[in-house]
mmCIF file of the C-alpha atoms, coordinates in Angstrom:
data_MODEL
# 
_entry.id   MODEL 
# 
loop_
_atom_site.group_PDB 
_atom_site.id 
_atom_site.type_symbol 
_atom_site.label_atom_id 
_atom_site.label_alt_id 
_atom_site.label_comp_id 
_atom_site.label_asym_id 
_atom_site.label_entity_id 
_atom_site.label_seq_id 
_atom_site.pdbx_PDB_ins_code 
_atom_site.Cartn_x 
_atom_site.Cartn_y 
_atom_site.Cartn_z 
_atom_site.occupancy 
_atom_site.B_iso_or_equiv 
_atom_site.pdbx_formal_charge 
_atom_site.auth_seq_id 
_atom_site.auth_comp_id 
_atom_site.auth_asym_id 
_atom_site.auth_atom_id 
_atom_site.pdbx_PDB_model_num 
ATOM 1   C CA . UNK A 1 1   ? 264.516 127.403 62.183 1.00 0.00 ? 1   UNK A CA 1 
ATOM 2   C CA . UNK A 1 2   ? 261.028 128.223 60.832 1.00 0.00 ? 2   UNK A CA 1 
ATOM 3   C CA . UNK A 1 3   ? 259.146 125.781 59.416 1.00 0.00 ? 3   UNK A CA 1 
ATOM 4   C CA . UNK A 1 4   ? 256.260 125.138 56.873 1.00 0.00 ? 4   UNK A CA 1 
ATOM 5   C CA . UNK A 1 5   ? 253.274 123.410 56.658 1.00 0.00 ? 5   UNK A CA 1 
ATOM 6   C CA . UNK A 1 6   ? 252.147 121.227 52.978 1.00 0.00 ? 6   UNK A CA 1 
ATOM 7   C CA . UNK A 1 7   ? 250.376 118.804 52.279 1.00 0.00 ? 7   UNK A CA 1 
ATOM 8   C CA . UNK A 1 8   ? 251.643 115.666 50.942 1.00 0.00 ? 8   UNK A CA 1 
ATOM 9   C CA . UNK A 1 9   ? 249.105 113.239 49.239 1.00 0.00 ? 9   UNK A CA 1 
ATOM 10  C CA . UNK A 1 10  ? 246.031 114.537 51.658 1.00 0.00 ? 10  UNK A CA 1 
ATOM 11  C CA . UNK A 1 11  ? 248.301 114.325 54.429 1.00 0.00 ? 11  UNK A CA 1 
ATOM 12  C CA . UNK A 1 12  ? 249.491 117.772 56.275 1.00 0.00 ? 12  UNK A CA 1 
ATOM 13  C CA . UNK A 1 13  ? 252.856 117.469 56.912 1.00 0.00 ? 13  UNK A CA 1 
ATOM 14  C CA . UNK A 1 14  ? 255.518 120.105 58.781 1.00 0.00 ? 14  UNK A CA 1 
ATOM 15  C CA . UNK A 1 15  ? 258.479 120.821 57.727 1.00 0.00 ? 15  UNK A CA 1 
ATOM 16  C CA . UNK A 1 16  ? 261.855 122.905 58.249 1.00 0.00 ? 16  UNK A CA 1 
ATOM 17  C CA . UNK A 1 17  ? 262.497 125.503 55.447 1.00 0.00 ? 17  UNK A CA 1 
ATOM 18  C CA . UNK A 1 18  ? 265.165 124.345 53.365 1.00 0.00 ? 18  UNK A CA 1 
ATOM 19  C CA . UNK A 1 19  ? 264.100 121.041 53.579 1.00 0.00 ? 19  UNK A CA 1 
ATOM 20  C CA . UNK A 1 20  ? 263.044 119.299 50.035 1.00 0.00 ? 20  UNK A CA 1 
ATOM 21  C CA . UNK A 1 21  ? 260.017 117.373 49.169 1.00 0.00 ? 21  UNK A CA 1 
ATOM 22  C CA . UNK A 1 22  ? 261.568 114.177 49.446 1.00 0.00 ? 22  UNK A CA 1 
ATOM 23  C CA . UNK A 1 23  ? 262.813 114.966 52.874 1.00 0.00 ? 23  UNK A CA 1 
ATOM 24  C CA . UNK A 1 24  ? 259.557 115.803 54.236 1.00 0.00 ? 24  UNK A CA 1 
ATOM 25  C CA . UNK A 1 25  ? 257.716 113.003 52.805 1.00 0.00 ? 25  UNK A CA 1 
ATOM 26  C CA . UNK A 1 26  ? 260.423 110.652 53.904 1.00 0.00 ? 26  UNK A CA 1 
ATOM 27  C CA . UNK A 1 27  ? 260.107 112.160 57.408 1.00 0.00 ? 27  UNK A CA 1 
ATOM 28  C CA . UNK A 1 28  ? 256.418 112.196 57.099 1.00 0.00 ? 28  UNK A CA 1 
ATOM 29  C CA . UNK A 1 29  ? 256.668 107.704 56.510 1.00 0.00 ? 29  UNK A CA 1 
ATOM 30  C CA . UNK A 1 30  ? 255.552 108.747 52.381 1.00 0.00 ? 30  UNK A CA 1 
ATOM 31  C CA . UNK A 1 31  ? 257.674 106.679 49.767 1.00 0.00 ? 31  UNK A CA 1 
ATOM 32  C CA . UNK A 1 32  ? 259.239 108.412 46.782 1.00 0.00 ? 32  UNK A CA 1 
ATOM 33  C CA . UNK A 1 33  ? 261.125 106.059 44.985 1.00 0.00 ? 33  UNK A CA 1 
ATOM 34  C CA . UNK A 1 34  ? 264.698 107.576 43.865 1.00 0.00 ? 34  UNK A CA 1 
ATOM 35  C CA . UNK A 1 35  ? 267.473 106.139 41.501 1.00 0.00 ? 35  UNK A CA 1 
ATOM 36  C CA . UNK A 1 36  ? 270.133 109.057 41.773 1.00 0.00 ? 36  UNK A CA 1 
ATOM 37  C CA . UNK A 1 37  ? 269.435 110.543 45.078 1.00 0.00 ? 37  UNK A CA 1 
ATOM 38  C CA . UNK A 1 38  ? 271.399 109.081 48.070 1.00 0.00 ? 38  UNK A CA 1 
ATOM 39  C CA . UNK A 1 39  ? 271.309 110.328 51.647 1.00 0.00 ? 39  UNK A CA 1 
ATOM 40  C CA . UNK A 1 40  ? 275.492 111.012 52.341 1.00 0.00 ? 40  UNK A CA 1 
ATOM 41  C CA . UNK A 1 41  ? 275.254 113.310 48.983 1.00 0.00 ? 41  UNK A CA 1 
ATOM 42  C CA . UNK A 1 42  ? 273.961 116.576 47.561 1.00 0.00 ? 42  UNK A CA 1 
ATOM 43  C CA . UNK A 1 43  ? 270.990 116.353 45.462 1.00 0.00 ? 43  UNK A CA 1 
ATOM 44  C CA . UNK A 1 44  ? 271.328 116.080 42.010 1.00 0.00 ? 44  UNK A CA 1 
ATOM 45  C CA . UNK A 1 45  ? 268.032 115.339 40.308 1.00 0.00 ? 45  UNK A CA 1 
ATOM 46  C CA . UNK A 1 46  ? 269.397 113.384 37.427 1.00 0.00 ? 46  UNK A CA 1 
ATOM 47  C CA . UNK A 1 47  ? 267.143 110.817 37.184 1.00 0.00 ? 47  UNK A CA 1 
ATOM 48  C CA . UNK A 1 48  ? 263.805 112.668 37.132 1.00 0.00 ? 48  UNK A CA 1 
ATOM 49  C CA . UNK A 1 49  ? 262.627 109.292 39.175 1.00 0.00 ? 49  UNK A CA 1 
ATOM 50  C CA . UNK A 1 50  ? 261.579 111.142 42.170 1.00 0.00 ? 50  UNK A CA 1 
ATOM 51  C CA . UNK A 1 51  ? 259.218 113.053 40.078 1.00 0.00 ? 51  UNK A CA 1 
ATOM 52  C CA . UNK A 1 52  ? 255.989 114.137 42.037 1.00 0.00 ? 52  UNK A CA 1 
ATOM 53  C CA . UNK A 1 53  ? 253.253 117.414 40.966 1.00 0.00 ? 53  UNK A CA 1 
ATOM 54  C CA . UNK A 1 54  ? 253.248 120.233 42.898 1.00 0.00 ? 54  UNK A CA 1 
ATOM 55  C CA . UNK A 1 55  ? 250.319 122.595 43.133 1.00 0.00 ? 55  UNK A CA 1 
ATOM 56  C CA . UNK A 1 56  ? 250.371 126.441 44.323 1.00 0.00 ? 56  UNK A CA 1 
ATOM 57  C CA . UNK A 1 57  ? 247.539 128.427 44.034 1.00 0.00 ? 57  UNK A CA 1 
ATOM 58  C CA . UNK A 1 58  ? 246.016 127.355 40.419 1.00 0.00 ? 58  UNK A CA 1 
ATOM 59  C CA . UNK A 1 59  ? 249.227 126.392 38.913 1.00 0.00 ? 59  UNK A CA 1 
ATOM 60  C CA . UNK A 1 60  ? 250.662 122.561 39.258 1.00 0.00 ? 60  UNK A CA 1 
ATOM 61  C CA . UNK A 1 61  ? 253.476 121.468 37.762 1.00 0.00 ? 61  UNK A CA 1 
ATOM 62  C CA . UNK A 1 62  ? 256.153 118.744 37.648 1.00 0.00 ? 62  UNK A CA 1 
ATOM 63  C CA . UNK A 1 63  ? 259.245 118.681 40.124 1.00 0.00 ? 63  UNK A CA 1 
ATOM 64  C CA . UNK A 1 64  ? 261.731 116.859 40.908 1.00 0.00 ? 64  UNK A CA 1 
ATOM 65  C CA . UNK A 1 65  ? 261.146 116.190 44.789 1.00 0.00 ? 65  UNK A CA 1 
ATOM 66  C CA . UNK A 1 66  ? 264.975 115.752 45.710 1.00 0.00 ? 66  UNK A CA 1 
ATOM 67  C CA . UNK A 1 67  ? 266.011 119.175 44.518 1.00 0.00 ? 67  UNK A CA 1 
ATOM 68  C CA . UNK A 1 68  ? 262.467 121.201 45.126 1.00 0.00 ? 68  UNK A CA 1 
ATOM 69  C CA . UNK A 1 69  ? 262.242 123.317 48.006 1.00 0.00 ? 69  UNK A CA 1 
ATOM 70  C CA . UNK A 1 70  ? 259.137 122.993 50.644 1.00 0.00 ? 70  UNK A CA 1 
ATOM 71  C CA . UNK A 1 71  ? 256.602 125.762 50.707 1.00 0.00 ? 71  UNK A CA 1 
ATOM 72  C CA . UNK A 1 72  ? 254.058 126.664 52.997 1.00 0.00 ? 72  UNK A CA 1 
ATOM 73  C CA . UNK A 1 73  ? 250.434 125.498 51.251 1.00 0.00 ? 73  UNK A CA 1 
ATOM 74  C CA . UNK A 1 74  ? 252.238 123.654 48.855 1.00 0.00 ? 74  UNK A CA 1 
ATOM 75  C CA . UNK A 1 75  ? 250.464 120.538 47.643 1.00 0.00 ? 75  UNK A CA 1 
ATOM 76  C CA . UNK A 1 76  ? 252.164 117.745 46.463 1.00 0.00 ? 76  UNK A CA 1 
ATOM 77  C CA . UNK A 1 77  ? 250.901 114.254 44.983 1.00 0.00 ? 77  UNK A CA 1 
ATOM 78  C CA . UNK A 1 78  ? 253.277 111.385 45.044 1.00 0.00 ? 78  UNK A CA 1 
ATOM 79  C CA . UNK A 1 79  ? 251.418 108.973 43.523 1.00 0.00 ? 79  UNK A CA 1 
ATOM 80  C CA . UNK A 1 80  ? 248.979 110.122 39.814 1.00 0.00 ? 80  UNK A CA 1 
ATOM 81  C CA . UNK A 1 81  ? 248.687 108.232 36.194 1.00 0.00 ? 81  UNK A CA 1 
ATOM 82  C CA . UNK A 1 82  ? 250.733 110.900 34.821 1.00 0.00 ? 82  UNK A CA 1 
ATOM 83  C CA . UNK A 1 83  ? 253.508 110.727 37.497 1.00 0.00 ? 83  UNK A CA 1 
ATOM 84  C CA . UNK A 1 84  ? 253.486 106.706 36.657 1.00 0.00 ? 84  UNK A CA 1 
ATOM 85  C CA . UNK A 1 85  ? 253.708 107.072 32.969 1.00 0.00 ? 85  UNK A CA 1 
ATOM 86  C CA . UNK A 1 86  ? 257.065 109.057 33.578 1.00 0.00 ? 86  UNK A CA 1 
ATOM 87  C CA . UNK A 1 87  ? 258.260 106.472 36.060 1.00 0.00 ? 87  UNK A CA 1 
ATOM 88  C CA . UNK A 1 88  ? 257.670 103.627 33.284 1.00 0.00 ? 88  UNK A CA 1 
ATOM 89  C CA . UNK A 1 89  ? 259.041 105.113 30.709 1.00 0.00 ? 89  UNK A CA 1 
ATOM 90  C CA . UNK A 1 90  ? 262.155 105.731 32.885 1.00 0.00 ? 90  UNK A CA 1 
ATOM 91  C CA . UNK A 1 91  ? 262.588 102.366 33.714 1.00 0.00 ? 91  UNK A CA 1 
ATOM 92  C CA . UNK A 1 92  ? 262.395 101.042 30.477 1.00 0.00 ? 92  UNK A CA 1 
ATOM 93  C CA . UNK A 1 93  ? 264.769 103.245 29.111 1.00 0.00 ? 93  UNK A CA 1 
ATOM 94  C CA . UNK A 1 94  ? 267.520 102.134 32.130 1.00 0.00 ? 94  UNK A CA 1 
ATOM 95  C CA . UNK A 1 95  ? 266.614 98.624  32.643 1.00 0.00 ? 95  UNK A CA 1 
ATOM 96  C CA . UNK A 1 96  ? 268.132 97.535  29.695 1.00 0.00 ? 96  UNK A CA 1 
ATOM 97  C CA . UNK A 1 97  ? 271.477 98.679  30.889 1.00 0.00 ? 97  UNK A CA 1 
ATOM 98  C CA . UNK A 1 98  ? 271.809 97.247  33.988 1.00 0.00 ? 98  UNK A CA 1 
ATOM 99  C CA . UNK A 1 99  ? 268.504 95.083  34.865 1.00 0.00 ? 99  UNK A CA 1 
ATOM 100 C CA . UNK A 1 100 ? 269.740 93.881  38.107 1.00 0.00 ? 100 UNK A CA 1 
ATOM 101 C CA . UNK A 1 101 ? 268.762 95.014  41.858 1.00 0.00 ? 101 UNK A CA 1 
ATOM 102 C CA . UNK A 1 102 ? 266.181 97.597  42.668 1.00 0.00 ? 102 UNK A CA 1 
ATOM 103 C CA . UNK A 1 103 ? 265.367 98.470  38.857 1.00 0.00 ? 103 UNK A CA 1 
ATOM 104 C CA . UNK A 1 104 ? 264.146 94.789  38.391 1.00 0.00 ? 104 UNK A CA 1 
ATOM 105 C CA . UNK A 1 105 ? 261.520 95.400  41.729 1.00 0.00 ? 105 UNK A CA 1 
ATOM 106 C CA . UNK A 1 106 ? 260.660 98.806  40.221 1.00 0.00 ? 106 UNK A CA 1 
ATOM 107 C CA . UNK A 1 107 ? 259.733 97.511  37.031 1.00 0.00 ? 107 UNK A CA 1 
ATOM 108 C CA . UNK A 1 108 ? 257.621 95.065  38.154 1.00 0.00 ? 108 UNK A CA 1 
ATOM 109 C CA . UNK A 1 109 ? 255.837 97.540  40.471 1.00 0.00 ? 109 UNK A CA 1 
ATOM 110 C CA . UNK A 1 110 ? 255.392 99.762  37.385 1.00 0.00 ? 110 UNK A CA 1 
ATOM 111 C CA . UNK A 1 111 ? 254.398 96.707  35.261 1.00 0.00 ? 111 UNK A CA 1 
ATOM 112 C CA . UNK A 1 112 ? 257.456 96.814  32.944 1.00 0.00 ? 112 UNK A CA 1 
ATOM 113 C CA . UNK A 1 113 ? 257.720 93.330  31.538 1.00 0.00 ? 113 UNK A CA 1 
ATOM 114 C CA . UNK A 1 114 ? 259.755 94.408  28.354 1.00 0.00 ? 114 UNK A CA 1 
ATOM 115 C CA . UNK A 1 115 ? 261.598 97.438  27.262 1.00 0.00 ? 115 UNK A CA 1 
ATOM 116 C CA . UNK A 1 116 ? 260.392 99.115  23.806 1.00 0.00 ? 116 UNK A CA 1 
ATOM 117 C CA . UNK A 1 117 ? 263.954 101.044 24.030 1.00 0.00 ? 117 UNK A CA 1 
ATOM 118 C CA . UNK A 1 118 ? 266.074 97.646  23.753 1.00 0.00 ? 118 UNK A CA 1 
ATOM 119 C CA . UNK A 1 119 ? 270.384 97.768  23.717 1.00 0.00 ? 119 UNK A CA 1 
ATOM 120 C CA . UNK A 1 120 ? 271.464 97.222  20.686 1.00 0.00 ? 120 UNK A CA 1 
ATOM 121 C CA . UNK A 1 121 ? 272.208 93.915  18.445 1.00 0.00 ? 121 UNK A CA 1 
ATOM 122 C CA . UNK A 1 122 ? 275.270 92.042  20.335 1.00 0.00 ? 122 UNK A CA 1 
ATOM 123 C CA . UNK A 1 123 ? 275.994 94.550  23.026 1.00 0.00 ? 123 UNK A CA 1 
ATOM 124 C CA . UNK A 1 124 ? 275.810 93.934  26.330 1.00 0.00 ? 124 UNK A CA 1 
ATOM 125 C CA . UNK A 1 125 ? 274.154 95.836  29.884 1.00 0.00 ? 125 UNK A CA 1 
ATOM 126 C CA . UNK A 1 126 ? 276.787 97.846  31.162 1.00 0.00 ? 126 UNK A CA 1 
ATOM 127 C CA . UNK A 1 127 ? 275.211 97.880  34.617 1.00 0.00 ? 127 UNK A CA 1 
ATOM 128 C CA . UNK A 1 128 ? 275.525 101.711 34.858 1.00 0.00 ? 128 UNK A CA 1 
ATOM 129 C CA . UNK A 1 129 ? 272.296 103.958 34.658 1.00 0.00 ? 129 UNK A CA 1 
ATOM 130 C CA . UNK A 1 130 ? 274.536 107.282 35.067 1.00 0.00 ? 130 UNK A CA 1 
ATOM 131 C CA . UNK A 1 131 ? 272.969 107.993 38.008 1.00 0.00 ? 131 UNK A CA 1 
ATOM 132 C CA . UNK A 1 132 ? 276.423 109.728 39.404 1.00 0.00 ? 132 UNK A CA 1 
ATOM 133 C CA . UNK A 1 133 ? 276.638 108.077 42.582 1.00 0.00 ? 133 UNK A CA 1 
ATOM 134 C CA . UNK A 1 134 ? 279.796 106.976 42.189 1.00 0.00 ? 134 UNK A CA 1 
ATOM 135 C CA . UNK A 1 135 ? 280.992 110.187 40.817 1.00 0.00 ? 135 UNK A CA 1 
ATOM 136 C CA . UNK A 1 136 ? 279.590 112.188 43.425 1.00 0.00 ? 136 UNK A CA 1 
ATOM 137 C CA . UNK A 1 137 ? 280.772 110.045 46.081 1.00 0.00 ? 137 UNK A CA 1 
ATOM 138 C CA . UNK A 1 138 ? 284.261 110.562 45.004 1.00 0.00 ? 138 UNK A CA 1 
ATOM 139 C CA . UNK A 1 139 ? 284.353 114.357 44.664 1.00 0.00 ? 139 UNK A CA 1 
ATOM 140 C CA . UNK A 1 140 ? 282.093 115.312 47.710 1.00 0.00 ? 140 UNK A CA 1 
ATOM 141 C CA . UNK A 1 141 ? 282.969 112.823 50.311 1.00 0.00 ? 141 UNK A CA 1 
ATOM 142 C CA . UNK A 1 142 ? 286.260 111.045 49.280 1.00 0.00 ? 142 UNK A CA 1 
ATOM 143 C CA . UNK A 1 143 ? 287.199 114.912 47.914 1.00 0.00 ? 143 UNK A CA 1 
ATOM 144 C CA . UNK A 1 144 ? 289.607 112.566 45.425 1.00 0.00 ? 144 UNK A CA 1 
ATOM 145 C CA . UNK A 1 145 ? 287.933 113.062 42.143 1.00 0.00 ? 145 UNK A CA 1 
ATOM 146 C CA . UNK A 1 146 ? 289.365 109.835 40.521 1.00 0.00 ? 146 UNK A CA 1 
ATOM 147 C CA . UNK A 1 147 ? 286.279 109.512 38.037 1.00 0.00 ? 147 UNK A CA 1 
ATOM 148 C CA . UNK A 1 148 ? 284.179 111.583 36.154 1.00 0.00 ? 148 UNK A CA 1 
ATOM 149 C CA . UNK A 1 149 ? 281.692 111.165 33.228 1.00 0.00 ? 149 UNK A CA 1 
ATOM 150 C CA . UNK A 1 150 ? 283.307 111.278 29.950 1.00 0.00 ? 150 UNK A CA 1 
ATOM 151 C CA . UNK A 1 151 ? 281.383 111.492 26.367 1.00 0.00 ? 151 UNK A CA 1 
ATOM 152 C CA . UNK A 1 152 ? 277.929 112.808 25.510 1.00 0.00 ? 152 UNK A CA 1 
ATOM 153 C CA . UNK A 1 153 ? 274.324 111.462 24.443 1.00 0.00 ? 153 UNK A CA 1 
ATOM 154 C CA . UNK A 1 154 ? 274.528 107.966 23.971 1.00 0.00 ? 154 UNK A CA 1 
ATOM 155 C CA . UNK A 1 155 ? 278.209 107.535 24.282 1.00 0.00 ? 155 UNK A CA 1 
ATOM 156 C CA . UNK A 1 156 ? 278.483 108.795 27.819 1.00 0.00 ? 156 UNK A CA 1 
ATOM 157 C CA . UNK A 1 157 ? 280.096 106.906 30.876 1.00 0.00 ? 157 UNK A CA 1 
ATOM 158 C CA . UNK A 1 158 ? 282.104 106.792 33.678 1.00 0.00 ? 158 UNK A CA 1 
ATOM 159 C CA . UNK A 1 159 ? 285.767 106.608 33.588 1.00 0.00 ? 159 UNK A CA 1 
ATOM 160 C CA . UNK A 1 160 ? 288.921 106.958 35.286 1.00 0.00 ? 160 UNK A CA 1 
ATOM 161 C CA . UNK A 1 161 ? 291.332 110.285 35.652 1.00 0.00 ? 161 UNK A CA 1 
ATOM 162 C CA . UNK A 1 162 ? 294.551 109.824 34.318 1.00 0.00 ? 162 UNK A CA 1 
ATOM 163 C CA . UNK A 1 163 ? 296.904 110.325 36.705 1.00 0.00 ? 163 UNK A CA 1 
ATOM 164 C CA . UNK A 1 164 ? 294.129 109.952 39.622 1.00 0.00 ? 164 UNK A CA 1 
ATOM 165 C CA . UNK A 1 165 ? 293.239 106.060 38.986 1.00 0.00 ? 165 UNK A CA 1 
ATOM 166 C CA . UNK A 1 166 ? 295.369 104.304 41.698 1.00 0.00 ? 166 UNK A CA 1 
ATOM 167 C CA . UNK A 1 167 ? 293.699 105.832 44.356 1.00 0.00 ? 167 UNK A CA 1 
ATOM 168 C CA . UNK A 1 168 ? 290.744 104.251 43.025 1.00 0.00 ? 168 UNK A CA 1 
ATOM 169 C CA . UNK A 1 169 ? 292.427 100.811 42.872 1.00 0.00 ? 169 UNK A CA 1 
ATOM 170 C CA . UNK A 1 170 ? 292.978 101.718 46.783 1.00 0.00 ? 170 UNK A CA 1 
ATOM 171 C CA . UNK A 1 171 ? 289.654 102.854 47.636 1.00 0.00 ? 171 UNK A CA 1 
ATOM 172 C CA . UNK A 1 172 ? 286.743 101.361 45.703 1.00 0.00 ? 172 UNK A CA 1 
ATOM 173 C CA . UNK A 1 173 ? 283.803 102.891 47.958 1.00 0.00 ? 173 UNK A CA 1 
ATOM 174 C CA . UNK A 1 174 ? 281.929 103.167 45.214 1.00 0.00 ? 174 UNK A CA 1 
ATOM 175 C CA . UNK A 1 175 ? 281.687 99.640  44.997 1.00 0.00 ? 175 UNK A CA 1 
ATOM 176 C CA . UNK A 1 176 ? 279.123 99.309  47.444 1.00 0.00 ? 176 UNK A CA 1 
ATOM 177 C CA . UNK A 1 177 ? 275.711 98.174  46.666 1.00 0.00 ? 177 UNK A CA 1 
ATOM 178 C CA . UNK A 1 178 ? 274.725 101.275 49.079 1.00 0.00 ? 178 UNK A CA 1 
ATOM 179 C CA . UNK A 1 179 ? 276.228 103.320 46.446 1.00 0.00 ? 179 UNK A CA 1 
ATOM 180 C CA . UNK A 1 180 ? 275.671 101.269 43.012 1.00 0.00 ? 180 UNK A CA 1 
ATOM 181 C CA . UNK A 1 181 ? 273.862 98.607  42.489 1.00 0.00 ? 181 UNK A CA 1 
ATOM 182 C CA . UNK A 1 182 ? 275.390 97.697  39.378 1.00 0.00 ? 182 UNK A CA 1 
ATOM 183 C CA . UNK A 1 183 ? 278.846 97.219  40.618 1.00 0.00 ? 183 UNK A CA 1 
ATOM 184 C CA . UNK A 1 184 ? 280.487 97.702  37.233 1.00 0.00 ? 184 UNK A CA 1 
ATOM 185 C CA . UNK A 1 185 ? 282.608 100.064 36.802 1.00 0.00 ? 185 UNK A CA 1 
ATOM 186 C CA . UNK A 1 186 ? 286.463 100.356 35.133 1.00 0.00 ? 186 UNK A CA 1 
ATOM 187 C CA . UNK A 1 187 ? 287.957 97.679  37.065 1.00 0.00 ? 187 UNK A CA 1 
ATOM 188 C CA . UNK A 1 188 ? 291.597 98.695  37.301 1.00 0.00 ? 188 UNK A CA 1 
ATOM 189 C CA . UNK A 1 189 ? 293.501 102.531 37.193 1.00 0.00 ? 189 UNK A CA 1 
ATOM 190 C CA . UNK A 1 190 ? 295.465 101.209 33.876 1.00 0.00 ? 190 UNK A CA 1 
ATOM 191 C CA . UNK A 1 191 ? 292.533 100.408 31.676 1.00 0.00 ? 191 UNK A CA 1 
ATOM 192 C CA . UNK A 1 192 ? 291.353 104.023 31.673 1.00 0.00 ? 192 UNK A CA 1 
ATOM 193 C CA . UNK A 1 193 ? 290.109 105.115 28.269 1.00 0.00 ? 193 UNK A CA 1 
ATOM 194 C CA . UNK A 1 194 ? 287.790 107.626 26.498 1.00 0.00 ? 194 UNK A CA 1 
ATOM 195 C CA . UNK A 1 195 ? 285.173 105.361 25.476 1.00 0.00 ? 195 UNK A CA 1 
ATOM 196 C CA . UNK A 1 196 ? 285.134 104.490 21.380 1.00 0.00 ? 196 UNK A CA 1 
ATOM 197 C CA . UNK A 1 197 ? 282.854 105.715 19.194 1.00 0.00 ? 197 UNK A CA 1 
ATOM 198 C CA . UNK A 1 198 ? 279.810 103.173 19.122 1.00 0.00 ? 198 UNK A CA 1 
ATOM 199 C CA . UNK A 1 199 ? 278.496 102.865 15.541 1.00 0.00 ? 199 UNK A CA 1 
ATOM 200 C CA . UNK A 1 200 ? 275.077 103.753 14.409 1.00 0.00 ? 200 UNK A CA 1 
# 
């Protein structure tokens, strides 16, 4: 396979084509901190997290590094103010849902001591940043597709199949921390519901 050469951060890095930023940097020892990318599953680029600026010939713009392609001469930054600002604002947005694991590390790295984008009066974290892990894991290496997101905007989550939820009860993969974090998810096949209607 032919590969490319970029540079990542000052540093010139080969790659294989096909490859995507975040592989090369991780093969190159260069952090990019991710949320919704895991290793055992097709990118998704969710999350935005693993956001990094890319520059080719006079034009630079924002990618996400799990889903963007290598190039040769590409230039890539990891690590900028404006790269940061979108990382912040990130956090604070999921940290109030589930402020537990590797989201409480990352916002003290990004110096998020308190959310401006708080949950609402009386409700509580639900300990799921819809990152899709669980989801994904399910359909692409299970190949069960027992859960799926259901709802839109602010009344989306993660829910059961009918019909599909005892193999869940079985399985449960998703369940590990390698997967999500959070660990909360519908606990058993028979409380499977559409999610109600939160109130404004």
């Amino acid at each position: 396979m032919n590969t490319v050469t970029l540079e990542i951060d000052g540093k010139a890095v080969k790659a294989e084509e096909g490859m995507t930023v975040l592989q090369a940097a991780k093969n190159a020892g260069i952090s990019i901190p991710t949320l919704c990318y895991h290793e055992e599953l097709e990118p998704y680029g969710a999350c935005r997290f693993c956001m990094v600026e890319v520059t080719k010939g006079r034009r630079t713009k924002l990618v996400a590094s799990c889903c963007y392609p290598v190039e040769d001469a590409l230039v890539v930054r990891t690590d900028s103010e404006r790269i940061n600002k979108i990382r912040k604002v990130i956090i604070e947005l999921v940290l109030p849902l589930a402020p537990v694991g590797t989201l409480v590390g990352l916002a003290k790295k990004y110096g998020v001591k308190e959310s401006r984008f708080p949950l609402d009066k009386g409700e509580e974290p639900s300990y799921c940043i819809l990152c899709g892990r669980c989801v994904r894991y399910c359909a692409e290496i299970k190949k069960l597709n027992a859960i799926g997101f259901v709802g839109r905007g602010v009344d989306r989550t993660v829910a059961l199949v009918p019909g599909i939820g005892d193999e869940c009860v079985a399985c449960r993969e998703c369940y590990k921390p390698s997967i999500c974090e959070g660990g909360k998810f519908v606990p058993y096949a028979e409380e499977f519901a559409f999610p109600p209607h939160r109130s404004r």
